[in-house]
PyMOL Python script that loads the backbone (N, CA, C, O; Angstrom):
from pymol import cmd

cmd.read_pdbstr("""\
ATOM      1  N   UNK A   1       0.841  -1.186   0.000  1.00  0.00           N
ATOM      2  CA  UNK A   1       0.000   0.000   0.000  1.00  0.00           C
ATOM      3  C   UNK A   1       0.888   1.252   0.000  1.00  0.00           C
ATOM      4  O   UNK A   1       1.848   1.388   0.758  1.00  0.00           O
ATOM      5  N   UNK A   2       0.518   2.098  -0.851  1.00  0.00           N
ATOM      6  CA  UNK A   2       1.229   3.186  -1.314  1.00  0.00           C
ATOM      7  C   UNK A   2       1.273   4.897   0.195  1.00  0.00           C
ATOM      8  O   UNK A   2       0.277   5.511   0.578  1.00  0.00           O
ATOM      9  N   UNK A   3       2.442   5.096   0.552  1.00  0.00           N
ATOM     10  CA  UNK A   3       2.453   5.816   1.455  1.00  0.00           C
ATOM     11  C   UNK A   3       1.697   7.375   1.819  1.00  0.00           C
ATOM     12  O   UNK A   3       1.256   8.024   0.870  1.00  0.00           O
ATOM     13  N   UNK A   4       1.600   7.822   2.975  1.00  0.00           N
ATOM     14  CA  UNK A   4       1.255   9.048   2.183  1.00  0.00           C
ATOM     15  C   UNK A   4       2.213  10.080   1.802  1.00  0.00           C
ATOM     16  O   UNK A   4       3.348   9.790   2.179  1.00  0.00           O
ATOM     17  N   UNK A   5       2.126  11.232   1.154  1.00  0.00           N
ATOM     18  CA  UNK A   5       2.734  12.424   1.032  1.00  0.00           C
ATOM     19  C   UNK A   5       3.466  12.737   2.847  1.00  0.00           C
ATOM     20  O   UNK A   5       4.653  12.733   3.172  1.00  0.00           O
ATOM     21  N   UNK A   6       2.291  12.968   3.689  1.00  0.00           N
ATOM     22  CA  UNK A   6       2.944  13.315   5.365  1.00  0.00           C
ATOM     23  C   UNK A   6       4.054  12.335   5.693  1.00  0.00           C
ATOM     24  O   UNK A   6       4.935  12.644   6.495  1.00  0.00           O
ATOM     25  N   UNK A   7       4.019  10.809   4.906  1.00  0.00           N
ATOM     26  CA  UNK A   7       4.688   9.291   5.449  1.00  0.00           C
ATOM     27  C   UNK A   7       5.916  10.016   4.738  1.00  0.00           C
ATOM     28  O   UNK A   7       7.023   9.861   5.253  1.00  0.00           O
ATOM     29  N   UNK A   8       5.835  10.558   3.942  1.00  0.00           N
ATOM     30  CA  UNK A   8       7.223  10.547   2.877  1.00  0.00           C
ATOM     31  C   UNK A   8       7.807  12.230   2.918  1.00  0.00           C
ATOM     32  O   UNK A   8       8.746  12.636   2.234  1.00  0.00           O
ATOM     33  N   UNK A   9       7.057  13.013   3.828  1.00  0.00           N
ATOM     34  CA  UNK A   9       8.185  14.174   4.303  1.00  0.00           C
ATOM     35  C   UNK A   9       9.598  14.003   4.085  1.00  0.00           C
ATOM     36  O   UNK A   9       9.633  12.870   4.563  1.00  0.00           O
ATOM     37  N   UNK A  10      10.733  14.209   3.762  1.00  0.00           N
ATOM     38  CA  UNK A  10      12.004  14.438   4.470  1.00  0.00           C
ATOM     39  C   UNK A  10      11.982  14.965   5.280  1.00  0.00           C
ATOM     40  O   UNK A  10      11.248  15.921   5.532  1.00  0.00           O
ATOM     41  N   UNK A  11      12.902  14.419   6.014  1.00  0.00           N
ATOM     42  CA  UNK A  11      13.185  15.180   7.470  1.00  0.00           C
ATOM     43  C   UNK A  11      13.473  16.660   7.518  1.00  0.00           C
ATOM     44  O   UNK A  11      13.162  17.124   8.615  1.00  0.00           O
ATOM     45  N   UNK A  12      13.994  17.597   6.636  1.00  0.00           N
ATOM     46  CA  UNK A  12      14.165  18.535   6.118  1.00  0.00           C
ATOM     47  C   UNK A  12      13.025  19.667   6.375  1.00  0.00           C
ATOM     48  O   UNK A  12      12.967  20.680   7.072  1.00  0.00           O
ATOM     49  N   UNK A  13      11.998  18.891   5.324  1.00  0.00           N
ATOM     50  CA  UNK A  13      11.003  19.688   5.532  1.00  0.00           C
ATOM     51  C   UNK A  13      10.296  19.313   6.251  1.00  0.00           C
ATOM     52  O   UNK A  13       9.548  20.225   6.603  1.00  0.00           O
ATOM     53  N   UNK A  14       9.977  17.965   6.943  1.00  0.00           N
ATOM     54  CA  UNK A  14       9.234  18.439   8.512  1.00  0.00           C
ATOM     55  C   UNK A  14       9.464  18.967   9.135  1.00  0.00           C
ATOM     56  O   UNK A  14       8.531  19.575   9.658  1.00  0.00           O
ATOM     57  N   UNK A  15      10.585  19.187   9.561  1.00  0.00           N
ATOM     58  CA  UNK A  15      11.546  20.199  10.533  1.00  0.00           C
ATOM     59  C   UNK A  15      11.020  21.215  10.031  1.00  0.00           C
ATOM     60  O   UNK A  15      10.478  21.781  10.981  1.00  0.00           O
ATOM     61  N   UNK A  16      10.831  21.848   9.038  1.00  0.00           N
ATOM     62  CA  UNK A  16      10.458  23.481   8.752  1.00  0.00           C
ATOM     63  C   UNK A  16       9.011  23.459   9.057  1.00  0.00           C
ATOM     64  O   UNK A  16       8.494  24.403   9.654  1.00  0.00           O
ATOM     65  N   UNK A  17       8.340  22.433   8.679  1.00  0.00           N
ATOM     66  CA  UNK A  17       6.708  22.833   8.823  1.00  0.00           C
ATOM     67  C   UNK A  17       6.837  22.785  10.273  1.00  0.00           C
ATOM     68  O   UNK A  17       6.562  23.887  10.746  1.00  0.00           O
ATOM     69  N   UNK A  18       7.205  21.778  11.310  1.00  0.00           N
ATOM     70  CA  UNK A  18       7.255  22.068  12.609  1.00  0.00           C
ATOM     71  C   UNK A  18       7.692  23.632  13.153  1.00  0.00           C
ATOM     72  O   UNK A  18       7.037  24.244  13.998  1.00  0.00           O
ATOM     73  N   UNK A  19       8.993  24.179  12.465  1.00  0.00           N
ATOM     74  CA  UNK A  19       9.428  25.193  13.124  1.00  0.00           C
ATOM     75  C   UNK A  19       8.402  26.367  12.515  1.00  0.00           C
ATOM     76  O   UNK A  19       8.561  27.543  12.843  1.00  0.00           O
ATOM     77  N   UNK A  20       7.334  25.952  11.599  1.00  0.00           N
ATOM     78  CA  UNK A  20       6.646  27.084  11.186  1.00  0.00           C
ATOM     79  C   UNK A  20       5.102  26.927  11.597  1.00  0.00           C
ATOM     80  O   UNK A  20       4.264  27.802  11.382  1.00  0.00           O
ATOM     81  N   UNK A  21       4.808  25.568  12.282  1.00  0.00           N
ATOM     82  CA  UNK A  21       3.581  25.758  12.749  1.00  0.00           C
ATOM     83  C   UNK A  21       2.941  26.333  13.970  1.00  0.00           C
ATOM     84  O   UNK A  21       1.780  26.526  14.330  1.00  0.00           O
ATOM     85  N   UNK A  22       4.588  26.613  14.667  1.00  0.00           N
ATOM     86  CA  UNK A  22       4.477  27.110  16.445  1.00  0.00           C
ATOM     87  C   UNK A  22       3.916  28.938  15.801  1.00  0.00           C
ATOM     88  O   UNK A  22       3.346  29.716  16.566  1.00  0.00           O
ATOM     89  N   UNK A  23       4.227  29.291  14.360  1.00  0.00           N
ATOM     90  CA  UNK A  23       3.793  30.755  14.005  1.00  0.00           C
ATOM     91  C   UNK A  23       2.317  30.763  13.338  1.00  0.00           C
ATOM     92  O   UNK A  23       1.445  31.631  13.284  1.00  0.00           O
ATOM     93  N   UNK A  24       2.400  29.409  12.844  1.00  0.00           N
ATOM     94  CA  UNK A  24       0.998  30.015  11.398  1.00  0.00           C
ATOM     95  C   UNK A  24       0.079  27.996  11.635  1.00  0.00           C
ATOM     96  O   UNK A  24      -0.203  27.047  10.903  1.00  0.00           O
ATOM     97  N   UNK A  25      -0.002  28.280  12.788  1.00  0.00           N
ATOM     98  CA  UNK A  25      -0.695  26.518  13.749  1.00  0.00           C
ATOM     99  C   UNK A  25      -1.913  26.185  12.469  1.00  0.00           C
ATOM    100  O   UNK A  25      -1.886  25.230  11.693  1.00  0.00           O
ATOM    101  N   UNK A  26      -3.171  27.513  12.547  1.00  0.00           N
ATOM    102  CA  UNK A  26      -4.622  26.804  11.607  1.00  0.00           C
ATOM    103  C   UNK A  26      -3.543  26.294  10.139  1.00  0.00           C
ATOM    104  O   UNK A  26      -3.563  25.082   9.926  1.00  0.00           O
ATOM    105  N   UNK A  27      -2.808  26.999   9.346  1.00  0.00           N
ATOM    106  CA  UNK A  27      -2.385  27.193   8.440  1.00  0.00           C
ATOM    107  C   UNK A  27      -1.431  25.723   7.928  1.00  0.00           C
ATOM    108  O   UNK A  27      -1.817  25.085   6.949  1.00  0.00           O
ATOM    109  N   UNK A  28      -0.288  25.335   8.636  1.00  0.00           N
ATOM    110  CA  UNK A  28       0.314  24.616   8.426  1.00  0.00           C
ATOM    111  C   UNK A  28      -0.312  23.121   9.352  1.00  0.00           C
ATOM    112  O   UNK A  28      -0.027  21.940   9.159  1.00  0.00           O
ATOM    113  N   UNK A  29      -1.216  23.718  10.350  1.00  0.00           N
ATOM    114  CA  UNK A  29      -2.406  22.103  10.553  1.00  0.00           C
ATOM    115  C   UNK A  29      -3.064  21.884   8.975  1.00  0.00           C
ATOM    116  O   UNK A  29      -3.027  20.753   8.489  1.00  0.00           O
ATOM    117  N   UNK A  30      -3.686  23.061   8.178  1.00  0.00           N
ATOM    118  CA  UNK A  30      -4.270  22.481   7.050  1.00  0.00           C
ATOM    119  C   UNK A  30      -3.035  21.799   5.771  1.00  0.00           C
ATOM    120  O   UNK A  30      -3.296  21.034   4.842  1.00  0.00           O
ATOM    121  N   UNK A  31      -1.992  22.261   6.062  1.00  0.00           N
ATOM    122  CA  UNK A  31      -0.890  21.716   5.012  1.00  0.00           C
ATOM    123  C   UNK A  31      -0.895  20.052   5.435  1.00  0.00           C
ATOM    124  O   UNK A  31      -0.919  19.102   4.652  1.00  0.00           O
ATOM    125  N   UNK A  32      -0.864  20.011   7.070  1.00  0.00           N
ATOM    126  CA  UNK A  32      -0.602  18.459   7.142  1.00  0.00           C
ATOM    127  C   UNK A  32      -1.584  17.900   6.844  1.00  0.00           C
ATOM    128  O   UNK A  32      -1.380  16.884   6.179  1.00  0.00           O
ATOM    129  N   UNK A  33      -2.943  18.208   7.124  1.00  0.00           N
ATOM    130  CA  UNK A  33      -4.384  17.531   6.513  1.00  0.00           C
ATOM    131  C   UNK A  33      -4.332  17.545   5.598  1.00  0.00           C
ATOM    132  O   UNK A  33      -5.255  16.855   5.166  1.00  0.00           O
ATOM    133  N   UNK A  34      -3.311  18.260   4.221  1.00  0.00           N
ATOM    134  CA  UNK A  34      -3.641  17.740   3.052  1.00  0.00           C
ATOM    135  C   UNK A  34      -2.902  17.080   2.717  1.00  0.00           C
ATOM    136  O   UNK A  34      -3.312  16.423   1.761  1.00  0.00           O
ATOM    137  N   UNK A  35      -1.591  16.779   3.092  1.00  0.00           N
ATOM    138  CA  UNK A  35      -0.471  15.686   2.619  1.00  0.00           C
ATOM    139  C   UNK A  35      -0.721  14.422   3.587  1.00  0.00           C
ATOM    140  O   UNK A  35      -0.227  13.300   3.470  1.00  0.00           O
ATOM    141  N   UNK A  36      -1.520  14.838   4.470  1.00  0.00           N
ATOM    142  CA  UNK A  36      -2.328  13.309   4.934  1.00  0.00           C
ATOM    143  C   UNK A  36      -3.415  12.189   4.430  1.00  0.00           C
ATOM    144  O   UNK A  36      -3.705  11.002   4.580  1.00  0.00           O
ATOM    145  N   UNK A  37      -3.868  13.514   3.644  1.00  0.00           N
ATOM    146  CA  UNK A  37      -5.157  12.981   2.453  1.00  0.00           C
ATOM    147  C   UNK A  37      -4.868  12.362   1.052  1.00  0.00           C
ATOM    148  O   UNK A  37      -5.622  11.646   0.393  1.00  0.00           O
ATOM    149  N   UNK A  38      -2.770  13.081   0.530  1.00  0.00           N
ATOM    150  CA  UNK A  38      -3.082  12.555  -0.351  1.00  0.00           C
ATOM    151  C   UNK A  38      -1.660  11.305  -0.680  1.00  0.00           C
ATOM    152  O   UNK A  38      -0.976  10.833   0.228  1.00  0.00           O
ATOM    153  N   UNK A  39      -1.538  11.078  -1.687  1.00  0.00           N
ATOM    154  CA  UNK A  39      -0.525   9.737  -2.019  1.00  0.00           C
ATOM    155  C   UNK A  39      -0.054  10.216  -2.764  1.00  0.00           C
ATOM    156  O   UNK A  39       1.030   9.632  -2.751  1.00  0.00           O
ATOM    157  N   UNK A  40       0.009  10.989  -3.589  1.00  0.00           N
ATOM    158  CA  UNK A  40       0.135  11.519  -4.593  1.00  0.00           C
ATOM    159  C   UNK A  40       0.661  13.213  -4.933  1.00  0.00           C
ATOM    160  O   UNK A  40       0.007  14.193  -4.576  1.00  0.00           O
ATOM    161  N   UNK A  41       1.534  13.258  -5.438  1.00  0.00           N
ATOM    162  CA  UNK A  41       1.558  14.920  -5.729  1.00  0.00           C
ATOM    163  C   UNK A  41       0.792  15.660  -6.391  1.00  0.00           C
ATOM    164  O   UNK A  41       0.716  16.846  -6.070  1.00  0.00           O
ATOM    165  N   UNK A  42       0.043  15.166  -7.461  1.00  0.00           N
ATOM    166  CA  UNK A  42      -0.756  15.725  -8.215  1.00  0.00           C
ATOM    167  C   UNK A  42      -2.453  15.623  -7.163  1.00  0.00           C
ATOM    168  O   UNK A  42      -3.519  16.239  -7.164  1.00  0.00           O
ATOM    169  N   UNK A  43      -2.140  15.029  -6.759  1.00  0.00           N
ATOM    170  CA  UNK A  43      -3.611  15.275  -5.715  1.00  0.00           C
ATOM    171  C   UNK A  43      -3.895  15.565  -4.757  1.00  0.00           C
ATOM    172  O   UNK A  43      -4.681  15.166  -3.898  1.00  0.00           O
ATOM    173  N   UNK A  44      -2.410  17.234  -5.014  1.00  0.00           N
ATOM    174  CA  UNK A  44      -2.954  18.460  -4.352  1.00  0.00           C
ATOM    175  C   UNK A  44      -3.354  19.696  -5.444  1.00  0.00           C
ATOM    176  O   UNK A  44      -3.184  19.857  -6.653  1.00  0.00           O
ATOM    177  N   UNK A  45      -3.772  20.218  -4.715  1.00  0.00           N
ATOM    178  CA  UNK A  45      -4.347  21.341  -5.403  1.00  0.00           C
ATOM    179  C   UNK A  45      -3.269  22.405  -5.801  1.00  0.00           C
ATOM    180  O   UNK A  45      -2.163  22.389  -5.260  1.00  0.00           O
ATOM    181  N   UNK A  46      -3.571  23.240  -6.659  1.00  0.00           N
ATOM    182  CA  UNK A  46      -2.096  24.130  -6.840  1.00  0.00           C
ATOM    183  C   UNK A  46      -1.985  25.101  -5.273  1.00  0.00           C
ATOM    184  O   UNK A  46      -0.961  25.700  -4.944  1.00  0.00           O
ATOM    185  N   UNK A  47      -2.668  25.090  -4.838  1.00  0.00           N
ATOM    186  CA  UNK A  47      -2.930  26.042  -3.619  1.00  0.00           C
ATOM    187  C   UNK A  47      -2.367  25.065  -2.777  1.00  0.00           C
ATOM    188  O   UNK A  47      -1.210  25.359  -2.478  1.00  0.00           O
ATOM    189  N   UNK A  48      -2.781  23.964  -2.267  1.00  0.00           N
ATOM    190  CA  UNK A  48      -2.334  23.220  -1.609  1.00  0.00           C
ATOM    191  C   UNK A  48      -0.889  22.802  -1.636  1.00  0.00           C
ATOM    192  O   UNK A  48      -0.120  22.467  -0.735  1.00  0.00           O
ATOM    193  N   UNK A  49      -0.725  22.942  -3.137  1.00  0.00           N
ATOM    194  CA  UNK A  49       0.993  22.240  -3.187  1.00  0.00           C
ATOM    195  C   UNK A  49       2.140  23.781  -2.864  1.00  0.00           C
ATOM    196  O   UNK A  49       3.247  23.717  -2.329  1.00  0.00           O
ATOM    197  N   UNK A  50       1.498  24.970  -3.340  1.00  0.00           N
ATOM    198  CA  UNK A  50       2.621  25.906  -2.941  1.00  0.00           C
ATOM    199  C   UNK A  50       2.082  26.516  -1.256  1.00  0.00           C
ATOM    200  O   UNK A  50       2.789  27.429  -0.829  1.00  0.00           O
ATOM    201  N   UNK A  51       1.467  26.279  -0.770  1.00  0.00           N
ATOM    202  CA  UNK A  51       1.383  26.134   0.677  1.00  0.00           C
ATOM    203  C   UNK A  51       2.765  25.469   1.110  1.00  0.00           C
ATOM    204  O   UNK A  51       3.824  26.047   1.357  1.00  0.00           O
ATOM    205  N   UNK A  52       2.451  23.937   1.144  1.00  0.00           N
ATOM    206  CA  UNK A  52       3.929  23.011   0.781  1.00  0.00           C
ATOM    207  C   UNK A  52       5.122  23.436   1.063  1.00  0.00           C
ATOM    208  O   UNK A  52       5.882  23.275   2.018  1.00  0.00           O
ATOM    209  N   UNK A  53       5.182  24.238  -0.317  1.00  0.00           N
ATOM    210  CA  UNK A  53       6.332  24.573  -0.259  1.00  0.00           C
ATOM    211  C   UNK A  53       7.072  25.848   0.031  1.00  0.00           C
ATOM    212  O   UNK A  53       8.281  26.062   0.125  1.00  0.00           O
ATOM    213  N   UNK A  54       5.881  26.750   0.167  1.00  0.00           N
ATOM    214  CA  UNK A  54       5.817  27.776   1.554  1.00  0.00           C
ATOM    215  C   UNK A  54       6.375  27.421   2.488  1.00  0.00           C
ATOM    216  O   UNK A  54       7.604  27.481   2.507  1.00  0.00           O
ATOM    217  N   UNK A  55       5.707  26.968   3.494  1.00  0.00           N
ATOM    218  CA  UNK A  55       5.540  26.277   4.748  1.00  0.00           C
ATOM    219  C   UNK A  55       7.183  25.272   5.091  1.00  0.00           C
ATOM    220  O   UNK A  55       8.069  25.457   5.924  1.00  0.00           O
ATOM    221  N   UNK A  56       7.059  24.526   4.332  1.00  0.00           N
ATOM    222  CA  UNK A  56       8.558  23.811   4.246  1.00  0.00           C
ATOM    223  C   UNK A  56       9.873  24.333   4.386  1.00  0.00           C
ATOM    224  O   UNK A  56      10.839  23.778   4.909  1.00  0.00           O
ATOM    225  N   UNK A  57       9.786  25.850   3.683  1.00  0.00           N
ATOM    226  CA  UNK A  57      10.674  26.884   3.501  1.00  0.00           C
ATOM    227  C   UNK A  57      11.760  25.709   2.886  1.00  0.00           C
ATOM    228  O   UNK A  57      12.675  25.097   3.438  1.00  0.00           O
ATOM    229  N   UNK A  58      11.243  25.682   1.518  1.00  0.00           N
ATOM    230  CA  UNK A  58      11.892  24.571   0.546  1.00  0.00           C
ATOM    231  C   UNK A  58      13.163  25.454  -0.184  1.00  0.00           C
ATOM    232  O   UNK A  58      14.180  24.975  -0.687  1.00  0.00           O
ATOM    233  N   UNK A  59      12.886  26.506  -0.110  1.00  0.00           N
ATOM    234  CA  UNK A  59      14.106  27.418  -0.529  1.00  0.00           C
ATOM    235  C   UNK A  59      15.279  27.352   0.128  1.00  0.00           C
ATOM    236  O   UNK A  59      16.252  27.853  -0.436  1.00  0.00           O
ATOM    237  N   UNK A  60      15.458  26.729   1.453  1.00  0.00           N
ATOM    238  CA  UNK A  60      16.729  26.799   2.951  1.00  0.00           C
ATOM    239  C   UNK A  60      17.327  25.456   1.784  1.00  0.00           C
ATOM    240  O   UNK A  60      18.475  25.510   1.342  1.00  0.00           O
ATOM    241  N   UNK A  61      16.720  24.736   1.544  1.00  0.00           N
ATOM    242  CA  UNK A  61      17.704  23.502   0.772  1.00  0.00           C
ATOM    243  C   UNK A  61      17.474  23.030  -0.584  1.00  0.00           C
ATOM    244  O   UNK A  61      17.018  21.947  -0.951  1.00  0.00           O
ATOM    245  N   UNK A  62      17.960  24.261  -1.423  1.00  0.00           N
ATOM    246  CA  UNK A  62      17.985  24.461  -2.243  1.00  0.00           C
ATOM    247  C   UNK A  62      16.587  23.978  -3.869  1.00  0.00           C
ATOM    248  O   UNK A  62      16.885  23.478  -4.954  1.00  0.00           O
ATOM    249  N   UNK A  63      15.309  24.355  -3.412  1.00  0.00           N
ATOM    250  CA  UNK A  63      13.861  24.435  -4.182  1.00  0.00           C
ATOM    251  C   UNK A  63      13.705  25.210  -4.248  1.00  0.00           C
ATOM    252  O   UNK A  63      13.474  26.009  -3.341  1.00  0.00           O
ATOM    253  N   UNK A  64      13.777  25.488  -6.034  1.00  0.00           N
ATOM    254  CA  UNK A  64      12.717  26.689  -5.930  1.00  0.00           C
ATOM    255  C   UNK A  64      11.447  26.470  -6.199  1.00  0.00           C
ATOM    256  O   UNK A  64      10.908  25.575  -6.850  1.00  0.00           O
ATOM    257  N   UNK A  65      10.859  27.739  -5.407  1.00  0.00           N
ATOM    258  CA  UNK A  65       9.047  26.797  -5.490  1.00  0.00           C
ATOM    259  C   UNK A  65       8.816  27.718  -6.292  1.00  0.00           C
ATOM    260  O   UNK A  65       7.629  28.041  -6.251  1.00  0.00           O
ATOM    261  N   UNK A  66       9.392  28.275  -6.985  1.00  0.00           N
ATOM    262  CA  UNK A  66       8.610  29.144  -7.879  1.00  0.00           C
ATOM    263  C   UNK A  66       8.626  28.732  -9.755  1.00  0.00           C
ATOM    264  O   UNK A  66       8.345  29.545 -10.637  1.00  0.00           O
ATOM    265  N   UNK A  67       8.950  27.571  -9.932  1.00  0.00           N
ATOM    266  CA  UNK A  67       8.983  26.927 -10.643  1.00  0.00           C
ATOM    267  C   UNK A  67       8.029  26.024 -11.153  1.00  0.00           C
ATOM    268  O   UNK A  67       7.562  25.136 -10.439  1.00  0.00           O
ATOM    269  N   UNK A  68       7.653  26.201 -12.508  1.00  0.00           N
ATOM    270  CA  UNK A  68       6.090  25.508 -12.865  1.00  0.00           C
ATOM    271  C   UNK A  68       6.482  24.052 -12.299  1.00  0.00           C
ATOM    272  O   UNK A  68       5.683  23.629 -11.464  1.00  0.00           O
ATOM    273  N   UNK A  69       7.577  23.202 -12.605  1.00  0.00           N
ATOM    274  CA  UNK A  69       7.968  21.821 -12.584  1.00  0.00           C
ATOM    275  C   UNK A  69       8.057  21.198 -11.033  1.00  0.00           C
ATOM    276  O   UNK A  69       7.734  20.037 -10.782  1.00  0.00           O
ATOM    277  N   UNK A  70       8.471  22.004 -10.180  1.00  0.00           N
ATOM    278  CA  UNK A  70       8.379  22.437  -8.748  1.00  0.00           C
ATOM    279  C   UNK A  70       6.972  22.239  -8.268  1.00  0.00           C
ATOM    280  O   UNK A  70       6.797  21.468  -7.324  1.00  0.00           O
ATOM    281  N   UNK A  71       5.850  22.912  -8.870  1.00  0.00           N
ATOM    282  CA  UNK A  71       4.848  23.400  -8.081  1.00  0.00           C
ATOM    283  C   UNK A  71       3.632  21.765  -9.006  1.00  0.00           C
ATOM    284  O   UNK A  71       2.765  20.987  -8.609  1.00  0.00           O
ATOM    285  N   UNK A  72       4.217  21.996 -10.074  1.00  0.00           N
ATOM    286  CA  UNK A  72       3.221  20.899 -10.860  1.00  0.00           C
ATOM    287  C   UNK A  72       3.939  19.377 -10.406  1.00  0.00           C
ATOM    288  O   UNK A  72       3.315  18.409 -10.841  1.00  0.00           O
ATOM    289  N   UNK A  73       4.901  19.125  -9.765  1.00  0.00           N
ATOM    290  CA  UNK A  73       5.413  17.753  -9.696  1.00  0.00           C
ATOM    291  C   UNK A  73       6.081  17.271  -8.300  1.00  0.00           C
ATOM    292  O   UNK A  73       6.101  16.138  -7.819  1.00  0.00           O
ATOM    293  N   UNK A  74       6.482  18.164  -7.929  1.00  0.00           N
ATOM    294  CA  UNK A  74       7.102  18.500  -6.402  1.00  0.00           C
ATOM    295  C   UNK A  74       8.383  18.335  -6.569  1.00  0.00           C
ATOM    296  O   UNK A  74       9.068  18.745  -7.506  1.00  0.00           O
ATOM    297  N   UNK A  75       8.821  17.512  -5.321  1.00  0.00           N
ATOM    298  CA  UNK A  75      10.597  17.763  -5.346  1.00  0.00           C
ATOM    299  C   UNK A  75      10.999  16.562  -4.840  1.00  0.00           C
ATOM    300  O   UNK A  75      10.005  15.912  -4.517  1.00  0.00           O
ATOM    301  N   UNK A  76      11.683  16.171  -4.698  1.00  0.00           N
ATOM    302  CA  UNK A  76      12.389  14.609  -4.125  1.00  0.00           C
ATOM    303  C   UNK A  76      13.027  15.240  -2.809  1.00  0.00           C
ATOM    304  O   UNK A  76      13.329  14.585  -1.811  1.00  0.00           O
ATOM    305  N   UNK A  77      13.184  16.614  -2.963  1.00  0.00           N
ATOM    306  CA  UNK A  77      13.752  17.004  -1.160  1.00  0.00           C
ATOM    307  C   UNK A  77      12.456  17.247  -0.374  1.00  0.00           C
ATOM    308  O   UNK A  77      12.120  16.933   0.768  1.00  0.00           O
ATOM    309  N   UNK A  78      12.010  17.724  -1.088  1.00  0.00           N
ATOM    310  CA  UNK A  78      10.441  17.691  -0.327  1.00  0.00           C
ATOM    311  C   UNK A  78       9.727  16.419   0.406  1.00  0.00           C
ATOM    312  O   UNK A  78       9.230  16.171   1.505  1.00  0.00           O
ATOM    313  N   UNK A  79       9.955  15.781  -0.792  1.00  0.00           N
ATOM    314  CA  UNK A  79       9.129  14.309  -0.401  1.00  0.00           C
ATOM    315  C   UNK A  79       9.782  13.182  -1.387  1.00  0.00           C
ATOM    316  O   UNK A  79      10.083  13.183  -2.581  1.00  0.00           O
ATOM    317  N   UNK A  80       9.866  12.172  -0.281  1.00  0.00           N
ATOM    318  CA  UNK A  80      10.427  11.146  -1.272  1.00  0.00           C
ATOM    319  C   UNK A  80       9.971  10.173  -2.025  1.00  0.00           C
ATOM    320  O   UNK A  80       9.139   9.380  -1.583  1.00  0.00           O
ATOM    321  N   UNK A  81      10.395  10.107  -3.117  1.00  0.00           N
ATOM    322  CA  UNK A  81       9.261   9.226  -4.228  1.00  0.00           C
ATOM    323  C   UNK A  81       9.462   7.803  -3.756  1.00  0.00           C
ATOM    324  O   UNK A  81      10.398   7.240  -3.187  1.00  0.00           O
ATOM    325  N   UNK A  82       7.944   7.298  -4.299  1.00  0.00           N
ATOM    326  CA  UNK A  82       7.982   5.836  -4.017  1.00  0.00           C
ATOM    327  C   UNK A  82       7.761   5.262  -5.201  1.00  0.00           C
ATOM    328  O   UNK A  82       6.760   5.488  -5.881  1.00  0.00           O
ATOM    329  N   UNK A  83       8.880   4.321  -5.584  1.00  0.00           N
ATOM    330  CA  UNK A  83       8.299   3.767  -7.446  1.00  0.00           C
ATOM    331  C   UNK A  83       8.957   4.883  -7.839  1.00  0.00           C
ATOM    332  O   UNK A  83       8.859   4.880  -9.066  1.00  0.00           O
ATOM    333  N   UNK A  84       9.419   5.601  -7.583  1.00  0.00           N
ATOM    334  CA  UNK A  84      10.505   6.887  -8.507  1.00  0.00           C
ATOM    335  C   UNK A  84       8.952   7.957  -9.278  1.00  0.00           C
ATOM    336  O   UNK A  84       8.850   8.576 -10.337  1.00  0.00           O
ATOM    337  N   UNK A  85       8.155   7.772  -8.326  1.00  0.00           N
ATOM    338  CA  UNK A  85       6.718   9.454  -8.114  1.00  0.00           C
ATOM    339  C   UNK A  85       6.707   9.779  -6.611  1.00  0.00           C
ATOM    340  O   UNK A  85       6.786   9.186  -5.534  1.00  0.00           O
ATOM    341  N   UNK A  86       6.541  11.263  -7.183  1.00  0.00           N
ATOM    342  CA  UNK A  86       6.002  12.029  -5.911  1.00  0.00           C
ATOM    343  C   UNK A  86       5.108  12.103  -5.857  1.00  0.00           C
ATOM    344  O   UNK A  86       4.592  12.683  -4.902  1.00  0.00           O
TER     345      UNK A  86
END
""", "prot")
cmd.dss("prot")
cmd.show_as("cartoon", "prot")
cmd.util.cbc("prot")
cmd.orient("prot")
């Protein structure tokens, strides 16, 4: 059974959503409810996925989230693929 998105954090960026939920709690609680919901990268929303990578502060190790390929596919530092998908 295929993991979720929250199962497949890097440690990296949990560490940032942690160090950013003690500031923005409703905000980055709804980031984890959605990478809890999904398996998949594409089954977040575009809102949902640059939240993500907001929140992650994916930029400290080297993502840019401002990148269509970034925001449409995610990142392997972000999250780690299973079967070689995010």
């Amino acid at each position: 059974m295929r993991k979720t998105l929250l199962d497949r954090l890097t440690p990296a960026a949990r560490e940032q959503l942690m160090q950013e939920k003690s500031k923005y709690t409703f905000t980055v609680n709804n980031v984890l409810k959605s990478l809890s919901d999904a398996k998949y990268w594409s089954d977040l929303t575009i809102e949902q996925a640059n939240r993500v990578l907001l929140y992650s502060n994916c930029d400290m190790f080297g993502v840019d989230r401002y990148t269509y390929r970034t925001l449409m596919y995610g990142d392997d530092r972000i999250i780690e693929p299973e079967n070689d998908i995010i």
